[in-house]
C-alpha angles and dihedrals in degrees: 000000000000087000087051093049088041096050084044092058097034078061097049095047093048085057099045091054091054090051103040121352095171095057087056082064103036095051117022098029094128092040089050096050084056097045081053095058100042087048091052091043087058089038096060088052087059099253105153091203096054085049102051086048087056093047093056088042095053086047093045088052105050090038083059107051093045088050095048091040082057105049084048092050088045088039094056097043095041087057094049098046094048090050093045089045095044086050090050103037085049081056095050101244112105131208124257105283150165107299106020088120082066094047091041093060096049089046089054094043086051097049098034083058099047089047092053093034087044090054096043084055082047094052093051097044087047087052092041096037107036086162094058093031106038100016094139095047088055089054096046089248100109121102081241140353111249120190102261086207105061105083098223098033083109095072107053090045088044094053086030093062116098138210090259100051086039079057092049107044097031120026136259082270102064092020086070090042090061086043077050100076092035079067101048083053088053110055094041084067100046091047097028114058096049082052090051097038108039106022107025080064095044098051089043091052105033100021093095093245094263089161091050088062093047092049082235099136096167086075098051093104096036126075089263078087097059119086119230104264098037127156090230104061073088100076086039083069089051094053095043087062090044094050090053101044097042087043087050087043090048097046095044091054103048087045090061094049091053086050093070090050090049096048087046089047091054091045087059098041104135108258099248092060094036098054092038128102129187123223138206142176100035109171124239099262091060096042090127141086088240101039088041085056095055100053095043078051098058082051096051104023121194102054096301104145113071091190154345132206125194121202122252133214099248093147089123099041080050089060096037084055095041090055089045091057083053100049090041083054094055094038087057084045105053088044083059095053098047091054101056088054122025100169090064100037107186127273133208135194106223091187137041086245108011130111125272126267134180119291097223097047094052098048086046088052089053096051100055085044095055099037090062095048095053094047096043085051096047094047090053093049082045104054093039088058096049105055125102126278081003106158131163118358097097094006118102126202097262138069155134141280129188123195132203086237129059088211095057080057091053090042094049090044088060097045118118130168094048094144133000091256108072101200083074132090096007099182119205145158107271119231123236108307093237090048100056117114099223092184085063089049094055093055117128107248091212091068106035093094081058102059088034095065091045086041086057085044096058088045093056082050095061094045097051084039102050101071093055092039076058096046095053099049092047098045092051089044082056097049093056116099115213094186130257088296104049105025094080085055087045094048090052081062110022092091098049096049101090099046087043093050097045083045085064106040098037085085095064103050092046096050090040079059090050097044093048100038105018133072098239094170098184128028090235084052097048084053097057095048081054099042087059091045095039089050091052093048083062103043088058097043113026106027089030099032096122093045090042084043110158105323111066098177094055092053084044092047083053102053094048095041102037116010094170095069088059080097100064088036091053100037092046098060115011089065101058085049109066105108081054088064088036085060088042105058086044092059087055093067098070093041096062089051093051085070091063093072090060082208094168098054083033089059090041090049088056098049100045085042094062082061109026136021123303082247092052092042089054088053093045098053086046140128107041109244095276096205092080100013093036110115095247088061098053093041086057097051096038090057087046089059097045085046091054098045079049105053095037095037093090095042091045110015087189087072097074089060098060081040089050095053092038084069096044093054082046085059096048111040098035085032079076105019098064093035105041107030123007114078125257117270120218107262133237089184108252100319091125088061099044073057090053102059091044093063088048082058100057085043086061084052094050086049094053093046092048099040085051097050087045084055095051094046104043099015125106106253131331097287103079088051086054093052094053100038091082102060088072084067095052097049084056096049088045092051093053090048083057097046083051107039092045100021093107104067085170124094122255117266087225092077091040105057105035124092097244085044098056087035084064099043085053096063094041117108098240122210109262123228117192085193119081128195092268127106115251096207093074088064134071116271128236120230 
């Protein structure tokens, strides 16, 4: 009868094991760790039945507590990853998912025929607008001269052109752009090809196929191919380690070699730069060019100083002339109009409600009532400022002084302790005389730490407000239906608009913040400030979009509360989001050829030519809006994109092959752009580029943070993760090493101030400016 009961529970039990095993170890875990020892216990006496009972409650136990590990382990990453996609999917971007081959590959067609549709516009406007095209080939500027009327002329002089012409004719700046994206090549290369070769194969054969079970083949080749666990995440540490010491190697060499063209660009600096200082900060008593003089005299003693300019308060002759120029445009266009048709001559309205009166003759009136204002005011800031002992009225608290010796420049530039305060006589290199921003210059000191804090406000503004702005534009560019033609196309770019369209027109409202509550002082100044904010604004919310997600102000509260859990922030979402960056970077190809089309100065030369000479007209369209098309602008994008090849080249090798012809199609459109048609900048020397490679740096740092929160995660074990950490140490040592060894871009004063040193600069061809430190608008001007 016991046999019988026992059979019957062992029955029982056997069937509740196969219904709901976890139930046998939620509910009756105390009862079933009894029922194991009583069973042993008879077991142990040799009763079958007793033995077979402990057999199915050792099974039922085990069975239990892996079912129930399991639906813990599924509950809790089910509930991350739905929390992580509904955040992404709120901002507009997506996870790596089933069918983004599909969408790849639509993406790439559309992009690949607007390139080749966008050049071929290119190649007809060149041959039809050789002013707006070849402007610098028909001044004798350009690297070549290529035929403007050979359609394809432009590419072999693009790719033709060297380091040294690009110098030349364009400037170290852009020269080093240019090298900029020889170096983005490059790397990827470097970088690239092991990735492709070695671990893309790797990760295809010995991942587990975990793609292959989601029907994602776009990640066969990636690490979203690996399982976690995986013996080759080995090899991912490996590669982690030989992506960050070939990337250092690689900067540190291209940063020597820039070194030699800096210090040679500094040898040939023209003399009245060179031997220039600004100076702000003067205090009341010296706001003049006299009293300026002496006290530049007591520094450097014996007749050193050949001259100092303060600058004067002409912010109201500035508007007076501003509104001259006005009146003199409509002048010449009235005078247009009237003489294409001469039966109707054109008519204007003065006032809200008064009578019509003739174009010409207003415009006229206005003319000779504006010109005598501007002189007389000019005249009257003129003579103030020459009497004698005259100090303060128009004069501002910052100038210029220009020595007889380039080293008494280099020696005034590293003086420090000038006064007690130390807000007073900050000594720096000038920028080019055309290039300073003499507005800047005339800004009262007492209230620039007030429009510095709104300024950072603004800014902050701008950083909580851009991931919605981007939200928005992506979600109603997903929502639009291109028919059943076009939407697959649509749906290749849709994801990417918003981010693509924030991207462009982020420049603009940063440098609109810096012109109206920051002292710029020059216009290359005021681009690489916004070269350094704009980079940043891209690192948070392109290369880090999925960590950022939605809601900006948590993933900054993190980062300042608890920086150590950016791994796992990083690590949980960047990863499951690389066929996002891959369409990214290919959207990116279209947009630089667009560039080539210039259709903004091209629109501006149509409309000026229809009033004034084709010359004039050219003058007039130039330069390219240079908040968008400004070199500190393009350096920041173009290190965006190399970062983001860099930090998702492990995790997804392909990337470094759309980043690797996003470069090449960098060298050929802006290789002839910048040289052949856009206008010279004026030219800070390379320190775009220094800024560059520092950016690539912190990419590296971003990589490491990111590689090392992927291996603890998906590794197996600890031990992989350890391996990798400290490469986020070395890329910072390495950075400081190359602060220190290159953080001096002047030349030696060694060279300046010895007698074999002077006797070299004296032979050397120096640069020649036309423009001196002194502001234009005190002068007649010429008509």
């Amino acid at each position: 009868q016991q046999q019988q009961q026992e059979q019957l529970l062992l029955q029982q039990l056997q069937q509740k094991v196969v219904e709901q095993p976890c139930d046998i170890s939620r509910k009756t875990e105390a009862a079933q760790i009894e029922a194991i020892a009583s069973a042993a216990e008879r077991a142990v006496a040799g009763e079958p039945a007793a033995a077979a009972l402990l057999v199915a409650l050792t099974e039922a136990e085990l069975a239990s507590s892996e079912q129930t590990g399991l639906a813990r382990r599924t509950t809790t990453t089910t509930t991350t990853t739905t929390t992580t996609d509904h955040d992404v999917e709120t901002m507009g971007l997506s996870y790596n998912a089933e069918g983004d081959l599909t969408t790849f590959v639509s993406a790439l067609f559309t992009d690949t025929v607007a390139c080749v549709v966008i050049i071929t516009m290119f190649m007809v406007l060149r041959v039809r607008y050789p002013l707006m095209y070849s402007k610098n080939v028909l001044m004798g500027t350009a690297p070549s001269s290529p035929d403007s009327s050979s359609p394809f002329s432009w590419f072999q002089a693009s790719i033709g052109a060297n380091l040294e012409q690009h110098i030349a004719s364009s400037g170290l700046d852009q020269a080093m752009l240019l090298e900029f994206s020889s170096f983005g090549m490059k790397l990827c290369l470097l970088v690239g090809l092991p990735m492709l070769c070695i671990t893309s194969p790797i990760n295809l054969f010995f991942g587990g196929h975990l793609a292959d079970e989601k029907h994602d083949h776009m990640s066969l080749l990636s690490l979203g191919n690996v399982r976690p666990g995986s013996m080759v995440y080995w090899v991912t540490a490996a590669a982690v380690w030989f992506t960050v010491l070939v990337s250092v190697r690689a900067i540190f060499q291209a940063q020597e070699k820039y070194m030699h063209l800096r210090w040679r660009w500094c040898r040939h600096m023209a003399t009245s730069r060179a031997n220039t200082v600004l100076v702000e900060g003067i205090p009341d008593q010296f706001q003049s060019d006299a009293e300026l003089r002496k006290f530049f005299d007591v520094l450097f003693p014996g007749d050193r100083i050949q001259s100092t300019y303060c600058v004067k308060d002409t912010a109201a002759l500035c508007k007076l002339l501003q509104q001259l120029a006005d009146v003199e445009h409509n002048l010449v266009v009235a005078k247009t109009q009237r003489d294409q048709t001469p039966e109707h001559p054109p008519m204007i309205t003065p006032l809200l409600c008064g009578a019509k009166v003739d174009a010409v003759t207003y415009w006229e009136e206005m003319v000779a009532d504006v010109k005598p204002r501007c002189e007389e005011l000019r005249k009257t800031i003129t003579e103030a400022c020459s009497a004698p002992g005259a100090v303060g009225g128009y004069f501002c608290s910052s100038g210029f002084v220009t020595f007889y010796e380039r080293s008494d420049a280099e020696i005034a530039v590293r003086m420090t302790n000038i006064s007690t305060d130390s807000m007073e006589w900050l000594i720096d290199h000038p920028p080019e005389p055309s290039d300073v921003l003499w507005v800047d210059l005339m800004q009262d000191p007492t209230a620039e730490v007030g429009r510095h804090v709104l300024g950072y406000c603004l800014v902050a503004g701008l950083y909580f407000a851009y991931m919605p702005l981007v939200l928005g534009i992506t979600n109603i560019a997903k929502l639009i239906d291109m028919g059943p033609t076009l939407q697959p196309f649509w749906a290749g770019i849709a994801p990417t608009f918003g981010l693509t369209i924030m991207v462009s027109f982020l420049p603009t409202f940063i440098i609109a913040i810096f012109k109206l509550f920051f002292t710029l002082r020059a216009e290359a100044w005021a681009q690489a400030r916004l070269q350094e904010w704009y980079f940043w604004f891209n690192m948070v919310f392109v290369v880090m979009a999925t960590a950022v997600a939605q809601n900006t102000a948590d993933f900054t509260r993190t980062i300042a509360t608890s920086p150590f859990d950016v791994f796992n922030l990083l690590a949980n979402s960047m990863p499951y989001a690389t066929h996002f960056y891959v369409n990214y970077i290919v959207m990116q190809w279209p947009t630089h050829c667009m560039n080539l089309l210039r259709y903004a100065n091209l629109s501006k030369f149509k409309i000026f030519s229809a009033l004034y000479e084709e010359e004039e007209a050219v003058t007039m369209s130039e330069p390219e809006d240079q908040d968008y098309y400004g070199v500190g602008s393009r350096s920041a994008r173009w290190t965006t994109v190399l970062v983001i090849g860099l930090v998702f080249g492990t995790l997804c090798p392909p990337i470094f092959v759309v980043t690797f012809i996003n470069f090449l199609i960098c060298r050929v459109v802006y290789g002839y752009l910048i040289p052949f048609a856009e206008t010279r900048k004026p030219d800070l020397g390379g320190v775009f580029w220094t800024t560059q490679l520092r950016h690539v740096f912190h990419g590296l740092m971003l990589y490491c943070m990111l590689m090392t929160g992927v291996l603890a995660a998906r590794g197996p074990g600890r031990v992989p993760m350890f391996v990798v950490a400290p490469a986020l140490g070395y890329v910072i040592v390495a950075l400081k090493h190359f602060d220190s060894h290159f953080g001096s871009p002047n030349l030696p004063l060694q060279e300046l101030m010895s007698e074999e040193g002077k006797a070299k600069h004296a032979k050397l061809v120096k640069r020649f400016l036309k423009d001196e430190y002194v502001q234009t608008e005190l002068f007649e001007r010429i008509a």
